[in-house]
C-alpha positions as CSV (number, residue, x, y, z in Angstrom):
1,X,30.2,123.0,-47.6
2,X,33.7,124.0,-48.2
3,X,33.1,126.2,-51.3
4,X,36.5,126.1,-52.8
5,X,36.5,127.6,-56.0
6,X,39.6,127.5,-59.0
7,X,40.4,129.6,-62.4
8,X,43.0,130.3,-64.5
9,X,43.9,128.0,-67.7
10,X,43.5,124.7,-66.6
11,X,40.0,124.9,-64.6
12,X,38.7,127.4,-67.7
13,X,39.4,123.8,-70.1
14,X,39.4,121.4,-67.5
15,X,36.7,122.6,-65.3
16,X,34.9,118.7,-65.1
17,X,38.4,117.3,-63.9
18,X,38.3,119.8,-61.1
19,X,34.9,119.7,-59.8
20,X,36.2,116.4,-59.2
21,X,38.9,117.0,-58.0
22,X,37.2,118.2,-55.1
23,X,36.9,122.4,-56.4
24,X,33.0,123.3,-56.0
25,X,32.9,126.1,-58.8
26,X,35.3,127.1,-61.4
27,X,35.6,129.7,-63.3
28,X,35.8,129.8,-66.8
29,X,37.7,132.6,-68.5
30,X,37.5,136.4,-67.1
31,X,36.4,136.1,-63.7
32,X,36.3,140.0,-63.2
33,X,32.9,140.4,-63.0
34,X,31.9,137.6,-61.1
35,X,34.2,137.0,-57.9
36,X,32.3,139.8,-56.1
37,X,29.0,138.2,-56.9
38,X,30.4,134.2,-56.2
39,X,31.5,135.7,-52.6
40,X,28.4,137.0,-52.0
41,X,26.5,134.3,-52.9
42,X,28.9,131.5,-50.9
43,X,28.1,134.1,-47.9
44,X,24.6,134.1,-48.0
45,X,24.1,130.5,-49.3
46,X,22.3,130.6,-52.9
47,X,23.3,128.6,-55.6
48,X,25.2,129.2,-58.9
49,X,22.9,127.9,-61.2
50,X,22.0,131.3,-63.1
51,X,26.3,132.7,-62.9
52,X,26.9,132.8,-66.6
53,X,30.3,131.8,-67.5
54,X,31.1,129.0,-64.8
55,X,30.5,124.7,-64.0
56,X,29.5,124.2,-60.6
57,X,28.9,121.2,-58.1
58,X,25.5,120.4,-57.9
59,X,23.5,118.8,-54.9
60,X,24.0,115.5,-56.3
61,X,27.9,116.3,-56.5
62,X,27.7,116.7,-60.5
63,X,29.3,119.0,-62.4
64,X,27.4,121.3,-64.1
65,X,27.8,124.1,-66.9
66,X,26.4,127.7,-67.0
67,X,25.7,128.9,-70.1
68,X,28.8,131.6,-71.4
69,X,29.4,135.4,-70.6
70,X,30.5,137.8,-72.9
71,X,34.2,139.1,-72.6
72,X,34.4,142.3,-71.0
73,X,35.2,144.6,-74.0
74,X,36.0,147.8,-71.8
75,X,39.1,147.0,-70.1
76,X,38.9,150.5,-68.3
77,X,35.9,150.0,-66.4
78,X,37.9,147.4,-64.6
79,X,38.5,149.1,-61.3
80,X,42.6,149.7,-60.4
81,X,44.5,147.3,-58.1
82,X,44.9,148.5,-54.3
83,X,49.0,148.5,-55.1
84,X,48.7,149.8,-51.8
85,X,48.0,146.8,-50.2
86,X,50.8,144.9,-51.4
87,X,54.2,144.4,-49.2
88,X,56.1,145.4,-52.1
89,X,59.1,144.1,-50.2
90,X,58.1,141.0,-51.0
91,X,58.4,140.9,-54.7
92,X,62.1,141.7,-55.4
93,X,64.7,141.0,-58.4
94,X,67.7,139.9,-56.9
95,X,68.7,139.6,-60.2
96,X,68.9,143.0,-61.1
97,X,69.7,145.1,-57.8
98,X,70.3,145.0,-54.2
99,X,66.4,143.3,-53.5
100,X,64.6,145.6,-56.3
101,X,61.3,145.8,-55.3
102,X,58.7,145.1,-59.0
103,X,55.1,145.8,-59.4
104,X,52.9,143.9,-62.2
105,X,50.7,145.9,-64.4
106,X,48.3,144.9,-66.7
107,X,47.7,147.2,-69.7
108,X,46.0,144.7,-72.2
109,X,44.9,141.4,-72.2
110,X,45.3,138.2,-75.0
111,X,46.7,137.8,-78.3
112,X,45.5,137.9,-81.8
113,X,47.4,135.6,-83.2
114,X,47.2,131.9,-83.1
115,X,50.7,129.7,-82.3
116,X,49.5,126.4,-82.0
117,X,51.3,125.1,-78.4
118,X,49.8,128.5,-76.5
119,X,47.1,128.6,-74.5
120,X,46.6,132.6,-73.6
121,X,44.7,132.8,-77.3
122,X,41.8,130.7,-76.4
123,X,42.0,131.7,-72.5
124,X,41.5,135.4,-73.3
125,X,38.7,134.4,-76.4
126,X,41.4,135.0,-79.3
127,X,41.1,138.9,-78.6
128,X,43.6,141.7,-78.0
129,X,42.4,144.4,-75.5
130,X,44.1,146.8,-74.5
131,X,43.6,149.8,-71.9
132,X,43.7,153.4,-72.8
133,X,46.6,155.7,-71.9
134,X,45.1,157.6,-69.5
135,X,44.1,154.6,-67.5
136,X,47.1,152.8,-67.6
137,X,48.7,156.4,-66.3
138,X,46.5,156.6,-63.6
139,X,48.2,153.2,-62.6
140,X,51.6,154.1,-63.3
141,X,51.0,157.0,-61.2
142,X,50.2,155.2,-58.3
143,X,53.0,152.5,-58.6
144,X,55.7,155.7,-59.1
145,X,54.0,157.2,-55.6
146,X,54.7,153.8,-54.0
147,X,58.5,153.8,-54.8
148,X,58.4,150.8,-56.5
149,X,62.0,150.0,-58.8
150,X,60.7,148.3,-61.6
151,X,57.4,147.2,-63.4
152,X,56.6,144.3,-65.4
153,X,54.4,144.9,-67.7
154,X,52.3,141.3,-67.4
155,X,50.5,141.6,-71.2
156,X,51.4,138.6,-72.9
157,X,52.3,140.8,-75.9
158,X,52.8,144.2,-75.2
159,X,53.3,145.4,-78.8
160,X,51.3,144.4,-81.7
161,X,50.8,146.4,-85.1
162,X,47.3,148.0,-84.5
163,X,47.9,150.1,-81.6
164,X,52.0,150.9,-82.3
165,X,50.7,154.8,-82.1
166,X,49.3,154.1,-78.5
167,X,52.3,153.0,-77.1
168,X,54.6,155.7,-79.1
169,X,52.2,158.3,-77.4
170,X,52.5,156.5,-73.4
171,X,55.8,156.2,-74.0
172,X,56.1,159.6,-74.5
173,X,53.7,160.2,-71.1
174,X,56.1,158.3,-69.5
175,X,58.8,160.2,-70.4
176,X,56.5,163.5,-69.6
177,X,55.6,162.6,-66.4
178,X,59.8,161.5,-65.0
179,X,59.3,158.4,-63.9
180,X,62.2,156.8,-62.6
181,X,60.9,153.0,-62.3
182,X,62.6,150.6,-64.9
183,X,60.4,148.2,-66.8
184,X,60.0,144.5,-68.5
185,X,58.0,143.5,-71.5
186,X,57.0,140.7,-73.7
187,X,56.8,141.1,-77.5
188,X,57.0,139.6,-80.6
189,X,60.3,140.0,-82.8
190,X,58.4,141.3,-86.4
191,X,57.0,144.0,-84.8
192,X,60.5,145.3,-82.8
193,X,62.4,144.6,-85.6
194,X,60.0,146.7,-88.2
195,X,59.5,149.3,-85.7
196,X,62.7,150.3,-84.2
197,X,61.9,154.7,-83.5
198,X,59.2,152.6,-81.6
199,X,61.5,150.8,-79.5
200,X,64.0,153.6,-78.7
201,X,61.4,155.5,-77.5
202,X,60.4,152.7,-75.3
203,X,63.9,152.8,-73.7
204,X,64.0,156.2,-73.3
205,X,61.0,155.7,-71.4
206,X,62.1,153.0,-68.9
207,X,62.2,149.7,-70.7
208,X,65.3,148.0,-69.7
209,X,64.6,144.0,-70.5
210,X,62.6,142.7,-73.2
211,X,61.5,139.0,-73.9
212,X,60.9,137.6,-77.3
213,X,59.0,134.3,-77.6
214,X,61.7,133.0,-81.0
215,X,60.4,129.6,-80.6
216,X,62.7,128.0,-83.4
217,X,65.9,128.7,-86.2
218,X,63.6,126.4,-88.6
219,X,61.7,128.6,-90.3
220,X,59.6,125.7,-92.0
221,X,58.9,125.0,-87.9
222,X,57.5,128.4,-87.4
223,X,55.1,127.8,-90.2
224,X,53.9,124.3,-88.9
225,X,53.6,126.1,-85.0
226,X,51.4,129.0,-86.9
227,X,53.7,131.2,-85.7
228,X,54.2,133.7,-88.3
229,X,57.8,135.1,-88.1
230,X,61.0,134.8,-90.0
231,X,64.4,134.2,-88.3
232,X,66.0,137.6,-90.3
233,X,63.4,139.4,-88.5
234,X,63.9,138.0,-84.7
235,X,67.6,138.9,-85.6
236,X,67.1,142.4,-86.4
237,X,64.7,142.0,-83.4
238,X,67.7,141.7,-81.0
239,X,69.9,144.2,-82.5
240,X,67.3,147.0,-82.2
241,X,66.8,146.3,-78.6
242,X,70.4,145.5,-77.6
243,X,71.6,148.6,-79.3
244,X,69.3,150.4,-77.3
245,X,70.1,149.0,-74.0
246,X,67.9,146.8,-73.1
247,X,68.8,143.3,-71.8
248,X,67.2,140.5,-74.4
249,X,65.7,137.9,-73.0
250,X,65.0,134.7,-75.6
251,X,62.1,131.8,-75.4
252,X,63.0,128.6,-77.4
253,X,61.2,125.6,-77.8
254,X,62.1,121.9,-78.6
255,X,59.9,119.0,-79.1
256,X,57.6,119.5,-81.4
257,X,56.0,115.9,-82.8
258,X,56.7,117.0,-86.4
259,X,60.4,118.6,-85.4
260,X,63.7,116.0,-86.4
261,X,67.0,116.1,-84.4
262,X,68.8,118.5,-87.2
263,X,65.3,121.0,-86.7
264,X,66.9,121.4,-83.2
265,X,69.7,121.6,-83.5
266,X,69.2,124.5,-85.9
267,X,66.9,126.2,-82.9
268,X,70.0,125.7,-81.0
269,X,72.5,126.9,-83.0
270,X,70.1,129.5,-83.9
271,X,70.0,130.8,-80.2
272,X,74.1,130.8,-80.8
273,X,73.2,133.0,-83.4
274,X,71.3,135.2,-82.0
275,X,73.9,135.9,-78.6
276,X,76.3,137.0,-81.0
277,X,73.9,139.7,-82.0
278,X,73.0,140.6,-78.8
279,X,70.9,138.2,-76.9
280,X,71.9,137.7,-73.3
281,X,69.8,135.5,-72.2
282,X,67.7,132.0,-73.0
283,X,64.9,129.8,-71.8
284,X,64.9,126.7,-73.6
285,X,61.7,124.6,-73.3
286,X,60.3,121.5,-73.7
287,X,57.2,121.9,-76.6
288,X,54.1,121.1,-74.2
289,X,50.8,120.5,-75.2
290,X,48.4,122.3,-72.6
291,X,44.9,121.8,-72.5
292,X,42.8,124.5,-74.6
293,X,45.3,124.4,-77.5
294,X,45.4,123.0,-80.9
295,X,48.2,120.2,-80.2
296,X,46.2,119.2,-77.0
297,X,43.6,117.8,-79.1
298,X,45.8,116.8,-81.5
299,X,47.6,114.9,-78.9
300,X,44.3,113.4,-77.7
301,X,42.9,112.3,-80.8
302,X,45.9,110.9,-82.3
303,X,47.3,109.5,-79.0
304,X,50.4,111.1,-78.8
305,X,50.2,111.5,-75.0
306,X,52.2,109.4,-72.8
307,X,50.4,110.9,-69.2
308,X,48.1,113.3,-68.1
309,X,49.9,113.3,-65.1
310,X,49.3,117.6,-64.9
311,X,52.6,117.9,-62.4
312,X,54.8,116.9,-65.6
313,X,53.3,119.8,-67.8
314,X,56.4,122.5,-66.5
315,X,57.7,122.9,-69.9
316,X,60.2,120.8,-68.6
317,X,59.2,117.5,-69.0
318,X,58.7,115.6,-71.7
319,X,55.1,114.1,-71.7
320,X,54.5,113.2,-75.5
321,X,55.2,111.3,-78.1
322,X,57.6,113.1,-80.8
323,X,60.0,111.9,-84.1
324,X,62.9,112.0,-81.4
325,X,63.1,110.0,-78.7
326,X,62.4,112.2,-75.3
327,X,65.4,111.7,-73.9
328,X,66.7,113.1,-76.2
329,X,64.7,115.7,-76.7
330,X,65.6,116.3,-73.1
331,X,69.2,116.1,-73.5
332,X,69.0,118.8,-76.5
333,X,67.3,121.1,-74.3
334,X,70.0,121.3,-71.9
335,X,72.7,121.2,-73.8
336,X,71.2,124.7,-75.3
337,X,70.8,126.1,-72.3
338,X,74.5,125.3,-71.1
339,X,76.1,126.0,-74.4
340,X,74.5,129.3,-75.2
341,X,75.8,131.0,-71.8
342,X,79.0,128.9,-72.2
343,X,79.5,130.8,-75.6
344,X,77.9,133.7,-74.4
345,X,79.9,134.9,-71.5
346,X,83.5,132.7,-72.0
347,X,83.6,133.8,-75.8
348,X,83.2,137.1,-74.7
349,X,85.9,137.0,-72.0
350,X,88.4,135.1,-73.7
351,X,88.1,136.0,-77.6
352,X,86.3,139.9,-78.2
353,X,88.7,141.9,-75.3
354,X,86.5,144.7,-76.0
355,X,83.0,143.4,-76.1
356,X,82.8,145.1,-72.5
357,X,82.9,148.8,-74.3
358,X,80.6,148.4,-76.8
359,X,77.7,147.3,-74.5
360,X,75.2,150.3,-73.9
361,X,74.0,151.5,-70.7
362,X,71.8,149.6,-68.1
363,X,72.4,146.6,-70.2
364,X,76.7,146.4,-69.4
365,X,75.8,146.7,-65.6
366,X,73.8,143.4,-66.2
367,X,76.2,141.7,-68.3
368,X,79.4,141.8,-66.5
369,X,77.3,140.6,-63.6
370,X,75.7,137.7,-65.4
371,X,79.3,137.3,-66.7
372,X,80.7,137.0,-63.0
373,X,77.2,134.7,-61.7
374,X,78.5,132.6,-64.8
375,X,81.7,131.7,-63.6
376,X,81.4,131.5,-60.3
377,X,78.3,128.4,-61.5
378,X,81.0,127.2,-64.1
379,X,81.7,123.8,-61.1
380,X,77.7,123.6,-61.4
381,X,77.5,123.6,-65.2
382,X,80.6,120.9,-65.5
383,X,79.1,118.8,-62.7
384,X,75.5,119.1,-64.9
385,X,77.5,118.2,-68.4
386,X,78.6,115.6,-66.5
387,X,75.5,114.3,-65.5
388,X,73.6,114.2,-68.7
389,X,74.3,110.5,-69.4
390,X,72.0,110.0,-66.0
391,X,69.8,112.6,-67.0
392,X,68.7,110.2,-70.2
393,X,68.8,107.7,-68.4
394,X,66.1,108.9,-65.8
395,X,63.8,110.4,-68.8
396,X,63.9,106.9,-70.2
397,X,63.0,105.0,-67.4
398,X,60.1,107.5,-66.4
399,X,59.0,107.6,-70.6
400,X,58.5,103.8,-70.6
401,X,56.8,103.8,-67.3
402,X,54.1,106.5,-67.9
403,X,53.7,105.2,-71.0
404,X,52.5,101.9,-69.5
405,X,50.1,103.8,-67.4
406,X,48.6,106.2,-69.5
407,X,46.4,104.3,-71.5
408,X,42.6,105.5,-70.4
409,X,39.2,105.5,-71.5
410,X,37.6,106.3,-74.6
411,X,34.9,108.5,-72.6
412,X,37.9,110.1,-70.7
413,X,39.0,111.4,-74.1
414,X,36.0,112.4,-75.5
415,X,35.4,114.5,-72.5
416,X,38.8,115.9,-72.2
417,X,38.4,116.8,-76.1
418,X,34.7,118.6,-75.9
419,X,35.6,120.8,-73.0
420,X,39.6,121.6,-74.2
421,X,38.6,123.2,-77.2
422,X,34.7,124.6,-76.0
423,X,34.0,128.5,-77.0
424,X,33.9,129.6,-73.2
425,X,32.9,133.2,-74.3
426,X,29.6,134.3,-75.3
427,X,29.9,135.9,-79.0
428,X,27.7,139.3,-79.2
429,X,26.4,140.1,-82.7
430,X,28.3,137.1,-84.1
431,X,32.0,137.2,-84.2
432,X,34.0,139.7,-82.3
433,X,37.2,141.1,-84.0
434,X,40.6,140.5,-82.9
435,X,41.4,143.5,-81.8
436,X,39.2,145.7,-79.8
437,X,41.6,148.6,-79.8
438,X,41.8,152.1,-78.1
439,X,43.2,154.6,-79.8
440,X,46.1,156.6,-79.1
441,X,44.6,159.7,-76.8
């Protein structure tokens, strides 16, 4: 028996597709608790019949579901990562140094709110959890003993409104304590913007480069993705950390089915916007529906999906049927990831003359070498602009041909549906709350 086992996001909602594939358990959700107890069990033989919180291969080959766990509320029983056993050599930002070496820590997990294209809500059981101070010191401790350069904080939102008094009073432990590693975080742009004594303190205490998921310019977009923010707000977002230092990284999306060609072209120009007021930095992607969210099934029931092809979901591909045409679609996002460095770096060097002085610590460092990387790729970008007529051509070609293929069964669908969208955690004493917070110590 090979006992291969898989989790993460796609075996917690797709567990059936990959006992098939040929995995012999997966596990669904937090495997935490369990991986010890899995091991031990491969070793000596037994079964998995009675692991809560898993589907397993069973002698006949089928695929078979345990019945769910709870989510670990206590985050701080959770014993600490052997940092020490890491070549930290081998995770380095070229980016930012001479081979800076990073660590990843983990000081909550999941999200409470509820964007409909994201699948860490439903992966992490639509709760926010968050470590205490003194553990995630304990950590930080350790990494600062190893020498490491920078952290990156690996929440995927490190600052949400219940527990802005924690991380005022760990930054302020931070600061206490000297450390001298630099640090990235991800975080939503209301609650920078509304908390900005919050966010100096945070770069007074390391922070050096923080990504906000912006999504779109449309705010009438925002409200059909659930995502709950308002484009004054991701503006005074930027400012607040740019004026502080720290370099802004920006998420955008395109694609959505109900988003028109002018909706994004306002994301883009948006994104233009939002360079002038700091940003220096973007990721356009394509508007994906991954399995466990809300436009997943949406996709499925209303068969908007052109493949299930899972090496096309990269965000970069476009694998679903929209009001634009994918190529197009396609075209967009490229042509706002050229244009907003184009503007960025060449507006900056040939029009403001002074924009070099008025940049802010860590952050100018950065600048004037993503301003150099930019024109020494300037033959890359022109060769690219010129390519874009191919580029439609090639997303055309492989739209019409996947969308020949795609078409499968109705039990396929049904199947894909019930296990996408399943409760995989067991609820104790009915519903948990969003947040299971601890409080500032």
């Amino acid at each position: 028996m090979r006992n291969w086992g898989a989790g993460g996001h796609h075996a917690t909602f797709l567990p059936y597709e990959m006992i098939r594939g040929g995995f012999d358990i997966a596990v669904l959700g937090e495997g935490d608790d369990f991986i010890i107890e899995i091991g031990e069990r491969v070793k000596e033989g037994r079964g998995f019949g009675d692991v809560a919180g898993v589907v397993y291969r069973n002698e006949q080959g089928a695929p078979v579901r345990t019945k769910p766990r709870p989510l670990i509320r206590d985050l701080d029983r959770l014993p600490i990562p052997a940092y020490q056993l890491v070549d930290k050599h081998s995770y380095t930002f070229k980016v930012f140094g001479d081979r800076d070496t990073v660590a990843c820590v983990e000081t909550s997990r999941g999200c409470p709110y509820a964007c409909d294209f994201c699948s860490v809500t439903p992966t992490w059981g639509n709760k926010w959890r968050n470590k205490s101070n003194r553990r995630i010191i304990e950590e930080l401790d350790i990494v600062q003993q190893l020498g490491y350069d920078w952290i990156f904080f690996t929440d995927d939102i490190f600052l949400v409104y219940p527990n802005v008094a924690q991380r005022m009073r760990l930054f302020d432990l931070m600061i206490e304590r000297g450390y001298n590693f630099k640090w990235i975080a991800q975080m939503r742009a209301d609650v920078t913007a509304k908390n900005p004594t919050l966010i100096r303190r945070a770069a007074e205490a390391g922070l050096r480069v923080g990504f906000l998921g912006i999504e779109s310019g449309s705010p009438e977009i925002l409200r059909k993705m659930h995502k709950g923010l308002f484009t004054p707000l991701s503006v005074k977002a930027v400012r607040t950390l740019s004026e502080n230092g720290v370099v802004v990284l920006l998420g955008m999306m395109l694609g959505a089915p109900y988003e028109s060609f002018h909706d994004m072209l306002t994301t883009i120009r948006f994104a233009w916007k939002l360079a002038d007021a700091g940003a220096d930095a973007v990721q356009f992607s394509l508007y994906t529906p991954l399995p466990g969210t809300r436009i997943f099934d949406d996709a499925l029931r209303n068969n908007k999906l052109f493949t299930l092809d899972w090496d096309r979901y990269d965000l970069l591909t476009p694998v679903m049927r929209t009001r634009v045409h994918p190529a197009i679609v396609q075209l967009l996002q490229m042509f706002g990831n050229h244009s907003f460095y184009i503007r960025k770096y060449l507006k900056g060097h040939l029009i403001d003359t002074n924009w070099k002085t008025t940049i802010k610590g860590y952050k100018r460092d950065l600048v004037l070498n993503a301003q150099k990387f930019m024109f020494d790729m300037m033959p890359t970008y022109i060769r690219e602009f010129l390519g874009f007529p191919r580029h439609i051509l090639k997303t055309t070609r492989l739209y019409h041909t996947l969308a020949k293929l795609y078409p499968t069964s109705k039990e396929k669908i049904q199947e894909l549906l019930e296990f996408s969208s399943k409760i995989i955690y067991l609820e104790v004493g009915g519903k948990n709350p969003y947040f299971m917070i601890k409080e500032a110590e």
